[in-house]
PAVEX-431547 format. One record per residue (C-alpha): residue number from 1; residue in one letter; x, y, z. Coordinates in Angstrom, 2 decimals. Example, Ala and Ser with C-alpha at 12.3 -4.5 7.8 and 13.67 -1.06 7.14 Angstrom:
REM residues 2
<rec><pos>1</pos><code>A</code><u>12.30</u><v>-4.50</v><w>7.80</w></rec>
<rec><pos>2</pos><code>S</code><u>13.67</u><v>-1.06</v><w>7.14</w></rec>
***
This chain:
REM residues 153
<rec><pos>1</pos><code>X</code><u>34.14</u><v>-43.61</v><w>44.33</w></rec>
<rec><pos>2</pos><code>X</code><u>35.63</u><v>-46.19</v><w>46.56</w></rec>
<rec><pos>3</pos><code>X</code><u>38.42</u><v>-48.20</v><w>45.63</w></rec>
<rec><pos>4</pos><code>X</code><u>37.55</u><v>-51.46</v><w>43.99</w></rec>
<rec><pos>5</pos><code>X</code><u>40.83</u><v>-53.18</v><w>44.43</w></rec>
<rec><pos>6</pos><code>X</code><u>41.55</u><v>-54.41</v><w>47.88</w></rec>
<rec><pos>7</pos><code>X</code><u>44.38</u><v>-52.78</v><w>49.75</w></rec>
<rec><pos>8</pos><code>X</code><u>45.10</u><v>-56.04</v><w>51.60</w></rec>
<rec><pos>9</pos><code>X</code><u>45.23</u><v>-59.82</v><w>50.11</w></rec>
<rec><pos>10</pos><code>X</code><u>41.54</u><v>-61.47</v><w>49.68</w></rec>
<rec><pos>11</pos><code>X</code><u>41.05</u><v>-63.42</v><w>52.95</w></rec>
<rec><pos>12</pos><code>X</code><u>40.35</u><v>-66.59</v><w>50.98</w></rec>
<rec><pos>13</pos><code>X</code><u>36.96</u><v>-67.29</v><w>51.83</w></rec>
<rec><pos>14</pos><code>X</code><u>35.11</u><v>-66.03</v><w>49.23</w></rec>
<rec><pos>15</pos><code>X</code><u>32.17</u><v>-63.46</v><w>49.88</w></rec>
<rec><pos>16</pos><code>X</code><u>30.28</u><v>-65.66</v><w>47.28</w></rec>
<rec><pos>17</pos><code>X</code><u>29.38</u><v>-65.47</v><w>43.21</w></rec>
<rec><pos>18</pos><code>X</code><u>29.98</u><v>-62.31</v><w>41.01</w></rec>
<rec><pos>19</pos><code>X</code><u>28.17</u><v>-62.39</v><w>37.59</w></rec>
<rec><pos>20</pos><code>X</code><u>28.93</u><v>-60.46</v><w>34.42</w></rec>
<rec><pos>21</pos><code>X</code><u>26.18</u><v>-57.75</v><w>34.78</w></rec>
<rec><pos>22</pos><code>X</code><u>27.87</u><v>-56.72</v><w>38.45</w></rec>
<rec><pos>23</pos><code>X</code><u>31.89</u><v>-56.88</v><w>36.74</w></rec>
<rec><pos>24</pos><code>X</code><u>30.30</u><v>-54.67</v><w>33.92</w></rec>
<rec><pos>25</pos><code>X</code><u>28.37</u><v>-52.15</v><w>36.76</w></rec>
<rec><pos>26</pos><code>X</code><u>31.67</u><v>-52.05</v><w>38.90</w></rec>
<rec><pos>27</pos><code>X</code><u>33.79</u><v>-50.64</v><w>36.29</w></rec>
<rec><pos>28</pos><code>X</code><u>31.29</u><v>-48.74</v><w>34.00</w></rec>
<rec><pos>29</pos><code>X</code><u>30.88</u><v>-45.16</v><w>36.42</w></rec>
<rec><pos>30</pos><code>X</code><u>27.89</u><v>-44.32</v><w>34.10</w></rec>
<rec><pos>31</pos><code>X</code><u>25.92</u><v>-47.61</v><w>34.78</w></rec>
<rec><pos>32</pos><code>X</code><u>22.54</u><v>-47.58</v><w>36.73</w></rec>
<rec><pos>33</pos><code>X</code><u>23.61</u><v>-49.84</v><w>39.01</w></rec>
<rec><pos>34</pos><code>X</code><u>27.11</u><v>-48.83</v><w>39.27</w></rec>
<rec><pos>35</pos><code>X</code><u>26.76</u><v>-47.49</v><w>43.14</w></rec>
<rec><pos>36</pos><code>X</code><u>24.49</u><v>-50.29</v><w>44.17</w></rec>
<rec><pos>37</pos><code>X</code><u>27.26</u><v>-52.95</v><w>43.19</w></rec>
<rec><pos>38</pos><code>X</code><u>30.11</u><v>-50.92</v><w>44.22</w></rec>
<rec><pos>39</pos><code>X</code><u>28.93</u><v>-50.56</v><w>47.93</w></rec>
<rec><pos>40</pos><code>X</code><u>27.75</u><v>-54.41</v><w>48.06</w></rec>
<rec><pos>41</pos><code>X</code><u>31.30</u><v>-55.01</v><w>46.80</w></rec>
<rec><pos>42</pos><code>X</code><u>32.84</u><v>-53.02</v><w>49.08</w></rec>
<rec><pos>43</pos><code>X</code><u>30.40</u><v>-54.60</v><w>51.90</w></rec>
<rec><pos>44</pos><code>X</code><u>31.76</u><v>-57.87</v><w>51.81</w></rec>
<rec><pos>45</pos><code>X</code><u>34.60</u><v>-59.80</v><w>51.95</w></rec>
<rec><pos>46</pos><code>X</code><u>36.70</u><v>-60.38</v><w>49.03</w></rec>
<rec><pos>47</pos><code>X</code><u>37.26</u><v>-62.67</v><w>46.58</w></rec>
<rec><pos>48</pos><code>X</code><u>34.55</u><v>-63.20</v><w>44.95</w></rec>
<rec><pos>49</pos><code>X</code><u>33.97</u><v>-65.72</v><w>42.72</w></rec>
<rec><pos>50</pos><code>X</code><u>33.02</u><v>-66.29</v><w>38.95</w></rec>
<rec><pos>51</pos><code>X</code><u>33.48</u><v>-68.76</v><w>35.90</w></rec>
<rec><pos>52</pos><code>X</code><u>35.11</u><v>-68.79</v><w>33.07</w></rec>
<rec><pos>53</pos><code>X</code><u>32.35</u><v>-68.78</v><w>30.92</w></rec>
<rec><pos>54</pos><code>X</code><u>30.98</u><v>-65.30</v><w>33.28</w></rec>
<rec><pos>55</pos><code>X</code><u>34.95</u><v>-63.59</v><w>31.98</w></rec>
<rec><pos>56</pos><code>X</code><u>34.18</u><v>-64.88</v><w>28.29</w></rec>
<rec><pos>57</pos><code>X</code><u>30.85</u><v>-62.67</v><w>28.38</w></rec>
<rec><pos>58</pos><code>X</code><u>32.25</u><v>-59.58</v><w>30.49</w></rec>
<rec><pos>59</pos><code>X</code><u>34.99</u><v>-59.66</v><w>27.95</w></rec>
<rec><pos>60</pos><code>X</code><u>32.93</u><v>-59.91</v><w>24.93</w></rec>
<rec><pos>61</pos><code>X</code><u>30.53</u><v>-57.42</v><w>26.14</w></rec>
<rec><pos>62</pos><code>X</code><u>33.26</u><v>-54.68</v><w>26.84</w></rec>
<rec><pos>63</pos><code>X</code><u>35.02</u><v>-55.34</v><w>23.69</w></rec>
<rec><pos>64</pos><code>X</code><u>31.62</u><v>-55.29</v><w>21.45</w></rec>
<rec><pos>65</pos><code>X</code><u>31.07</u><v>-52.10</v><w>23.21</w></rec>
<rec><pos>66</pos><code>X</code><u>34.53</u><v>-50.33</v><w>22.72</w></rec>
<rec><pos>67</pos><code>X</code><u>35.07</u><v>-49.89</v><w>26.20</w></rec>
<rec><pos>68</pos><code>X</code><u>38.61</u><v>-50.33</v><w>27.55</w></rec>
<rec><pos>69</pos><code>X</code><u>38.73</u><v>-53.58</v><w>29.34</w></rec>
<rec><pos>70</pos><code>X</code><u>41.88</u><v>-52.82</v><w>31.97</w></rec>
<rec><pos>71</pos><code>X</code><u>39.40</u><v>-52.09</v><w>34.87</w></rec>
<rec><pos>72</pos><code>X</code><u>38.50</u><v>-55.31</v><w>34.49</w></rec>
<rec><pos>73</pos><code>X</code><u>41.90</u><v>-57.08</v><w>34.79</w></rec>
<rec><pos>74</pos><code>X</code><u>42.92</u><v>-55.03</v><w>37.62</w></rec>
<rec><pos>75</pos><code>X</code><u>39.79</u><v>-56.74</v><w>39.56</w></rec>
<rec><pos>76</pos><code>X</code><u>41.30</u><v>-59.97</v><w>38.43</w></rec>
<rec><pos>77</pos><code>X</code><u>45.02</u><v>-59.52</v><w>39.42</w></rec>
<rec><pos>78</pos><code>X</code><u>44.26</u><v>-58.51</v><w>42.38</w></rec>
<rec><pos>79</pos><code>X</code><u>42.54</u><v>-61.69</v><w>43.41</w></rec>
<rec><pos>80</pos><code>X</code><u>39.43</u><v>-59.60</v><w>44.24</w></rec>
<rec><pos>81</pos><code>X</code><u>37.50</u><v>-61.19</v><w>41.39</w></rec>
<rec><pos>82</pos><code>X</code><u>38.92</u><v>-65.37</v><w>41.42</w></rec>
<rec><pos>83</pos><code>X</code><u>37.75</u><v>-67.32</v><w>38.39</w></rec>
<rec><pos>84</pos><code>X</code><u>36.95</u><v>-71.20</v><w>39.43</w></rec>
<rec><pos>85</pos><code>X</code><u>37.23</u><v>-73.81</v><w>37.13</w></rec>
<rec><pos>86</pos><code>X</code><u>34.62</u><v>-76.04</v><w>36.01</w></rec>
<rec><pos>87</pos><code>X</code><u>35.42</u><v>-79.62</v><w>34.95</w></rec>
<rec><pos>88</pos><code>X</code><u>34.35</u><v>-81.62</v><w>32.00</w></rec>
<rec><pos>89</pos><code>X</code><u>33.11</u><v>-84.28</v><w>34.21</w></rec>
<rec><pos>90</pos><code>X</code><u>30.34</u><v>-81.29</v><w>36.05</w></rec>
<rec><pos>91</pos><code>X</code><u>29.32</u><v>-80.19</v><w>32.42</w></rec>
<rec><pos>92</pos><code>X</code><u>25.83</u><v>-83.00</v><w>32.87</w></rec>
<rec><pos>93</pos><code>X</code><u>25.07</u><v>-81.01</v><w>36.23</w></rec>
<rec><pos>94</pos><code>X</code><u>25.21</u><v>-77.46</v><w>34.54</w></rec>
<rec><pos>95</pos><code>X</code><u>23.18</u><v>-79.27</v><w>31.27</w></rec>
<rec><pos>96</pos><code>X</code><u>20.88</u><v>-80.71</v><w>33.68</w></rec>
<rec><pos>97</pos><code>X</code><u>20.23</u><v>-77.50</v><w>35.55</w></rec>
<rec><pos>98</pos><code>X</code><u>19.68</u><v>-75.17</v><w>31.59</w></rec>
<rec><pos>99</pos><code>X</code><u>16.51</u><v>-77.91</v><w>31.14</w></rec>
<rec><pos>100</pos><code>X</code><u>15.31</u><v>-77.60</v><w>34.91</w></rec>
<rec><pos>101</pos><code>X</code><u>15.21</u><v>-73.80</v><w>34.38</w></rec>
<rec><pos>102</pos><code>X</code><u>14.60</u><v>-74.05</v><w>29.64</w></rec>
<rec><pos>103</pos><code>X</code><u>11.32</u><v>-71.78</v><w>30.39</w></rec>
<rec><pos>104</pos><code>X</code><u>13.98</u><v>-68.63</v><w>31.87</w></rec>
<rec><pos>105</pos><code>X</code><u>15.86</u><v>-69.67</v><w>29.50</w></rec>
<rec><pos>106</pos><code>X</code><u>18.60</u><v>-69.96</v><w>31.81</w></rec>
<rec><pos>107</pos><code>X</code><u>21.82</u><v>-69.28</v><w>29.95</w></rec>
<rec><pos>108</pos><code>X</code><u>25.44</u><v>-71.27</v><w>29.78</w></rec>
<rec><pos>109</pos><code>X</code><u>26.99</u><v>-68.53</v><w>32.43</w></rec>
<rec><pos>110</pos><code>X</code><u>24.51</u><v>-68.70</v><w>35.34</w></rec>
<rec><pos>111</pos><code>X</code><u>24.18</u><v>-72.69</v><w>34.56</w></rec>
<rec><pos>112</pos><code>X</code><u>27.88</u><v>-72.69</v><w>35.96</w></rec>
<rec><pos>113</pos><code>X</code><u>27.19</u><v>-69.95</v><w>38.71</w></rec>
<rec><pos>114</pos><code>X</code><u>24.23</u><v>-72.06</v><w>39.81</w></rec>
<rec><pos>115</pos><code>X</code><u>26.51</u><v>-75.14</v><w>39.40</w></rec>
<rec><pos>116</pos><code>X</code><u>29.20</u><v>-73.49</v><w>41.13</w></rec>
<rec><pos>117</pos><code>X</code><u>27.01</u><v>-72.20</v><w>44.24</w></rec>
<rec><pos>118</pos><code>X</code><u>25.96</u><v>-75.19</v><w>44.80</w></rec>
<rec><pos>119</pos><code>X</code><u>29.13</u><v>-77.22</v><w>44.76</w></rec>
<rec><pos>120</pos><code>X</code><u>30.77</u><v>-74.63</v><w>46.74</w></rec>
<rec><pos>121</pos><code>X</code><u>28.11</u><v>-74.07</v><w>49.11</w></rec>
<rec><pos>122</pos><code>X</code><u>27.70</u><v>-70.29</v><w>48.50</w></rec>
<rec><pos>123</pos><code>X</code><u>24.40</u><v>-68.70</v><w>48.38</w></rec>
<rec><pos>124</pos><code>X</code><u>25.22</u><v>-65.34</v><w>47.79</w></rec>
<rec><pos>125</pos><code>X</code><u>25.36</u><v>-63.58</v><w>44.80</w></rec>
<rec><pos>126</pos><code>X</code><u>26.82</u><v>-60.16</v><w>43.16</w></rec>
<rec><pos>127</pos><code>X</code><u>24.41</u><v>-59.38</v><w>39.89</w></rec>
<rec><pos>128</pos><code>X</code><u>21.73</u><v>-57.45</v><w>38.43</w></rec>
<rec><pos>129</pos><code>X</code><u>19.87</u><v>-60.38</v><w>37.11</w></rec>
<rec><pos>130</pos><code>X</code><u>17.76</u><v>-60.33</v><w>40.06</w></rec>
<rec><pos>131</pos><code>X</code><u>14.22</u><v>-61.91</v><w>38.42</w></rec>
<rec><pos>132</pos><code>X</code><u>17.01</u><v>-64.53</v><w>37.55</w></rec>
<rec><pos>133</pos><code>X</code><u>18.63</u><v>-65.61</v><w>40.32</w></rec>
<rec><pos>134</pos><code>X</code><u>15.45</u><v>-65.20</v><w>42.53</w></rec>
<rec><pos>135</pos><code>X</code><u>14.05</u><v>-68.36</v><w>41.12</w></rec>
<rec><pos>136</pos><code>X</code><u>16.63</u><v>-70.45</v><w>40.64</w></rec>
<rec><pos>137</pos><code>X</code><u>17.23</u><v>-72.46</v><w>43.84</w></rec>
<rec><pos>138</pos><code>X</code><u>20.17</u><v>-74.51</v><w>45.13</w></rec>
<rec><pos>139</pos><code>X</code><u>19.69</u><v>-78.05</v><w>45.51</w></rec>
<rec><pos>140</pos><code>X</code><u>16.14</u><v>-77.94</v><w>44.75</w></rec>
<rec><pos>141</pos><code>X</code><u>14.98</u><v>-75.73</v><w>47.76</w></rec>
<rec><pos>142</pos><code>X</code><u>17.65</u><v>-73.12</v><w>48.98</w></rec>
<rec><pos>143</pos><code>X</code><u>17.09</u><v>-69.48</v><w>47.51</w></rec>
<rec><pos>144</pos><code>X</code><u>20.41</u><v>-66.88</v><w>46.72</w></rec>
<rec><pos>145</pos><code>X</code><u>21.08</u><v>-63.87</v><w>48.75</w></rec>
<rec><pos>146</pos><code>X</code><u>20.88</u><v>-61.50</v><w>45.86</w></rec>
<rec><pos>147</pos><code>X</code><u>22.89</u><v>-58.40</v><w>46.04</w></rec>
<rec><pos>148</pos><code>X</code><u>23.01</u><v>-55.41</v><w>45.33</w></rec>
<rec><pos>149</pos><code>X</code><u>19.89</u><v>-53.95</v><w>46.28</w></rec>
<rec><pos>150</pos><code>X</code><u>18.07</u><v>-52.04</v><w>42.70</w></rec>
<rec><pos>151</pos><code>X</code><u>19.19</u><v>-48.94</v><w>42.02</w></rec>
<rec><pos>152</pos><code>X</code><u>17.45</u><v>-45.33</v><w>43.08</w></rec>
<rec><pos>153</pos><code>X</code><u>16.01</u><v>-44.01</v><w>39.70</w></rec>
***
């Protein structure tokens, strides 16, 4: 398997959005869509980007699952994975957007990713909620690049 962490800094630009599904594929070797995420990953510039509230569920996922969690730290140190921080004052956008999309339901952590897409202008996404993040739109109109492709079965 490829290297995850980057051998050089992150460029700073961001590649785009990184959502807890993909963290949780990157590190877990016996995932489905382990390869598929790793070779977008390693496709793309780095950092990519996620929200706090994105860490809160990879964390709570590997923990509830007894997995050991310092893959995902290493991703984080290294800058290759950048959390952005979401204000109080943006919390009506990211409500606003969980009624636009109440019949997904759309949950808290893609609210922000949405939230943060748009504010950031990034349209490109790392996750394996594809049905997901196939409907929502930025800005009313503009649809995500979603990546990885599905895995072979």
């Amino acid at each position: 398997m490829p290297s995850l962490v980057p051998a050089g800094l992150p460029s700073g630009l961001p590649a785009g959005l990184i959502d807890t599904g993909a963290i949780l594929a990157l590190v877990d070797r016996n995932d489905q869509w382990h390869e598929p995420c790793v070779e977008a990953y390693n496709q793309n510039r780095l950092p990519w980007l996620t929200t706090e509230a994105v860490l809160n569920e990879t964390f709570y996922l590997f923990r509830r699952n007894l997995r050991d969690d310092r893959a995902v730290w290493m991703l984080l140190r290294s800058g290759a994975i950048q959390m952005s921080v979401i204000a109080d004052e943006e919390l009506p956008q990211i409500q606003a957007l969980m009624s636009q999309y109440a019949d997904r339901p759309m949950d808290f952590a893609d609210a922000t990713l949405v939230h943060l897409a748009a504010r950031e202008h990034l349209s490109v996404i790392l996750t394996i909620d594809h049905d997901d993040f196939r409907t929502y739109r930025l800005h009313g109109r503009r649809k995500f690049t979603v990546l990885p492709r599905s895995p072979r079965r």
